[in-house]
C-alpha positions, 0 to 999 in steps of 0.5 A: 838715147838708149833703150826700148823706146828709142829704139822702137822710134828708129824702126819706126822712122826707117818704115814710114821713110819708105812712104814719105819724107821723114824728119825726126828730133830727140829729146836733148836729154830725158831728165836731169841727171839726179833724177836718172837711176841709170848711168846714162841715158845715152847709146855709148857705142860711139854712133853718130844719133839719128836723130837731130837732139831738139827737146828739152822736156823739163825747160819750159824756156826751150819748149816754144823754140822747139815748136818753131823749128819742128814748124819750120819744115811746115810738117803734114803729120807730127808723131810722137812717141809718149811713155810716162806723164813727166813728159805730157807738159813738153809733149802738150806745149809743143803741139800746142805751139806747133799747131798755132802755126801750122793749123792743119798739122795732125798729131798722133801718139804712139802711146808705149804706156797709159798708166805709168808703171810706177806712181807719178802725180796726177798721171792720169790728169796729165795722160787723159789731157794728152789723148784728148789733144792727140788727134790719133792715139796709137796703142800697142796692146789691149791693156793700154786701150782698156786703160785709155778708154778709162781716161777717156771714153769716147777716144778715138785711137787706133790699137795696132800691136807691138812689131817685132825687131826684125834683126838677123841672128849674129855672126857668132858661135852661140857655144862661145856666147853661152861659155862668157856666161857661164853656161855650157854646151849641155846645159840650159841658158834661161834669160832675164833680160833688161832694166830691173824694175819691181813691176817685172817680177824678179822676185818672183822668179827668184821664189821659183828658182829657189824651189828648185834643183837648178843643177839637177835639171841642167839649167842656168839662169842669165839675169842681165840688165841695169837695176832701177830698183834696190839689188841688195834684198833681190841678192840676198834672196838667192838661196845658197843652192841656187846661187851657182846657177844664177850668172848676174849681168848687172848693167846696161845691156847694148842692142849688139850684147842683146842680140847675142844673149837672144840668140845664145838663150834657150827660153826667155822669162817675163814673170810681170806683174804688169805688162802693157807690151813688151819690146823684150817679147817682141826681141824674143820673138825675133830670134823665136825664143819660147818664152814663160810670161805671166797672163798679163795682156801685154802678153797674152796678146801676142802669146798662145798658151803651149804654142809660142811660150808657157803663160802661167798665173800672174805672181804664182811662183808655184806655177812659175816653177812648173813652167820652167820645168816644163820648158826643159823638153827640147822637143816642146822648146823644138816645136814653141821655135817653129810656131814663133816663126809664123808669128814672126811675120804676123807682128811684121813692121811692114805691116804695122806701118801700112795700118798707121799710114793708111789711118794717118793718111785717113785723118790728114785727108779729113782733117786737110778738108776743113782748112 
């Protein structure tokens, strides 16, 4: 599978490897095909998938069968990985059946959402059911524990954070990188990566860039990633002005293309209007990119204002604007670069992994007592 959450669960299974034996299933395929906005829902570099393609979340048929074969390897501890309620039926029938045969089996979410980003039918019904049968929740940020607190106030979850991608700077000349974007060596490269979504705010970021002399302040901005949303009046919005210093990539950017793009950048923009947490910040992190992001707590989490990035009201384009002047200061930039190297190895993976471990091993222990 392509994406975020996929590849945060292959970071995921590689650590906790390092603990235990590990083995791991896939969804066969996420949704039927009319109801992806995408072009596909897989990896299309030609790699072997790491994981063993088990579920089918909108089969009920396929559902019980699932449980058996996962039961088969009489498991001590059963992760999940869960981002939107479309998947809590699936989710829900295979622990149920799981723990039927294997009763002392811990069950634990790594929950990426709580409320879904876009209206769902009875979401939070469906969510709520899902936290209450988990027997560890995991959350990544304040927000989504805020938010599952709501659903279900005496929840006992363990809120870690977002690790970073840990990945090396590519093998390539970050000139070249920047020229087949259509960014020069004088100017700035300002990024807006990933799949186009109304919560991520490109409109906004639009508004600002129209009130500005991109040209005058020798910036580029780079929009790259597949448009889950109309690309029609985002398009139209472009001021003639601004429309020579915007590149537009728009299609489904690789883990390898989004290393380079990462590496190639300047500053990272994340003008949402809603952030749970982010994989983009922690990507940007990784290659200690100085970001401008809204105040959502997806965020400023992770973010300190005027050490690793620029925060700035959410949906205030006027304050956008003067963040992305603001960050034209190679010095501020040179010193934002320096401080995401310490926060580099705060959001470790390792670490992440040793505070999951430890509660899960916590849980099991107590849990194994009963039976």
């Amino acid at each position: 599978m392509r994406g975020g959450i996929s590849k945060f669960s292959s970071y995921l299974q590689n650590c906790i490897s390092a603990y235990t034996s590990v083995f791991t299933y896939n969804y066969i395929k996420l949704y039927p095909d009319f109801l992806f906005p995408g072009d596909t829902q897989f990896e299309q570099n030609g790699s072997t998938p790491a994981f063993t393609p088990l579920v089918q979340p909108y089969n009920p048929l396929n559902w019980r069968s699932s449980a058996r074969e996962i039961s088969k390897r009489n498991p001590d501890i059963f992760i999940f990985s869960y981002w939107h309620p479309f998947f809590v039926p699936s989710t829900l029938s295979v622990m149920r059946h799981l723990k039927k045969r294997n009763p002392s089996v811990i069950t634990s979410g790594i929950f990426h959402n709580v409320d879904p980003h876009e209206s769902f039918p009875l979401s939070r019904t469906l969510t709520r059911k899902l936290l209450t049968s988990t027997d560890l929740p995991v959350l990544l940020s304040s927000q989504t524990t805020t938010e599952a607190a709501r659903l279900k106030p005496d929840n006992q979850a363990l809120t870690l954070f977002h690790p970073v991608y840990e990945r090396p700077d590519p093998d390539a000349n970050r000139s070249e990188i920047r020229r087949r974007y259509g960014v020069g060596d004088n100017e700035l490269m300002y990024l807006f990566y990933g799949l186009v979504r109304p919560y991520k705010g490109l409109d906004l970021l639009i508004d600002a860039l129209n009130q500005l002399d991109l040209r005058e302040n020798n910036i580029k901005v780079v929009v790259a990633g597949e448009f889950y949303t109309r690309k029609e009046p985002l398009l139209s919005q472009i001021s003639e002005k601004t429309r020579p210093n915007i590149h537009l990539e728009d299609r489904f950017i690789g883990n390898r293309e989004a290393d380079e793009l990462l590496f190639a950048s300047d500053v990272m923009l994340l003008p949402y209007r809603s952030a749970s947490q982010s994989g983009i910040l922690a990507d940007a992190i990784n290659f200690r990119l100085p970001v401008i992001c809204s105040d959502q707590p997806g965020f400023t989490d992770v973010i300190t204002h005027q050490k690793h990035g620029w925060i700035f009201p959410s949906e205030d384009t006027e304050a956008l604007k003067q963040a992305i002047t603001t960050l034209t200061d190679d010095r501020l930039r040179a010193e934002f670069f320096r401080n995401l190297s310490d926060l580099k190895e705060e959001l470790s993976w390792d670490r992440f992994t040793q505070n999951l471990f430890h509660q899960l091993e916590q849980r099991y222990k107590k849990h194994k007592s009963t039976y």
